[in-house]
C-alpha positions as CSV (number, residue, x, y, z in Angstrom):
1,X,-18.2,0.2,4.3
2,X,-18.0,2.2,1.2
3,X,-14.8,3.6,0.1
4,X,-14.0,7.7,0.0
5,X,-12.4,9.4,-3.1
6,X,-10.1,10.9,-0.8
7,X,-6.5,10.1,-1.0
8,X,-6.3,6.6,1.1
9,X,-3.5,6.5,3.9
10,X,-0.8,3.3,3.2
11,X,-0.8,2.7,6.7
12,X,-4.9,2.6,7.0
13,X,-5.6,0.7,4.0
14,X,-3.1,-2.6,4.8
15,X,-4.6,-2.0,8.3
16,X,-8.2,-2.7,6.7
17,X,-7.0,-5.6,4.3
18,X,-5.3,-7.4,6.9
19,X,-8.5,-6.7,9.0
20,X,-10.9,-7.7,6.2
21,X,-8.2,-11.0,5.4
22,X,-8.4,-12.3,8.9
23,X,-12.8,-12.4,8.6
24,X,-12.5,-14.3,5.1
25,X,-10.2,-16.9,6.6
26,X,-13.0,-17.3,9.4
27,X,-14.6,-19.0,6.6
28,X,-18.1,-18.0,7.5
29,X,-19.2,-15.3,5.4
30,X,-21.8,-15.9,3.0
31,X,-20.9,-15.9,-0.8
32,X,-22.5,-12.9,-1.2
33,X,-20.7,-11.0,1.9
34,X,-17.5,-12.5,0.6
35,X,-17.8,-11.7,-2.8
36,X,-17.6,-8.4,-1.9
37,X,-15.1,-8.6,0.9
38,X,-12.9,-9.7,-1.9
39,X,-14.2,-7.0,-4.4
40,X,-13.2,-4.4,-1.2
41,X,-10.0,-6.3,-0.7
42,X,-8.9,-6.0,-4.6
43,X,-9.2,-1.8,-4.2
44,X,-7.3,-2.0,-1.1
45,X,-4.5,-3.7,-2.8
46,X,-4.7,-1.1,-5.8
47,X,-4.5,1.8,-3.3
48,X,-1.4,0.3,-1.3
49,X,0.0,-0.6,-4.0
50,X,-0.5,3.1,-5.8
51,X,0.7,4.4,-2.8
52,X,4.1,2.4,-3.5
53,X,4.4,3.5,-6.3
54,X,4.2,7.0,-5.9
55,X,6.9,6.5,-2.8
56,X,9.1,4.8,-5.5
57,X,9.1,7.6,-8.1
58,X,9.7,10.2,-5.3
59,X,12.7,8.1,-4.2
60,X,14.7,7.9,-7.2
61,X,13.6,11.6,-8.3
62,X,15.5,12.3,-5.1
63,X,18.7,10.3,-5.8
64,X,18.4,10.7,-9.5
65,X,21.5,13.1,-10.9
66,X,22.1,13.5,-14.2
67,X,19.9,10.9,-15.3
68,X,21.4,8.5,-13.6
69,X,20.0,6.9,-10.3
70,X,23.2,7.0,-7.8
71,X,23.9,4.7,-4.6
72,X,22.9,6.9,-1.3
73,X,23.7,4.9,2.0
74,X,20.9,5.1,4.5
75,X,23.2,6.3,7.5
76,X,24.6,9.4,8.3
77,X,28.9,9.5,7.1
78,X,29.3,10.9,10.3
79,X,28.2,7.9,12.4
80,X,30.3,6.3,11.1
């Protein structure tokens, strides 16, 4: 199944490596087909892992004042 150009969705891509994972374990592929399961599984790590990234830098852009990354707490003050 050849991979789009089109910005890959974090949520479909670890969806396909687990999938793709799960038939190498099987342990019956032939070299050939697993060869390039693995090729396929190595740009499925790149993309999730770009992915990541990207939702790492928009992260600390957002708590980032005056240069300086600061502590934001993940709940609302006034749950508290």
């Amino acid at each position: 199944m050849p991979r789009t150009k089109k910005t890959p969705d974090f949520e479909t891509s670890l969806t396909e490596l687990e999938q793709l994972v799960n038939r190498m374990e099987q342990g019956d592929m032939p070299l050939a087909d697993a060869l390039q399961a693995f090729e396929q599984g190595i740009a499925l790590t790149r993309d999730c892992q770009g992915i990541l990234d990207q939702a790492e830098q928009k992260v600390r852009m957002l708590v980032e004042k005056d240069g300086e990354l600061q502590t934001v707490p993940f709940t609302d003050p006034e749950d508290a």
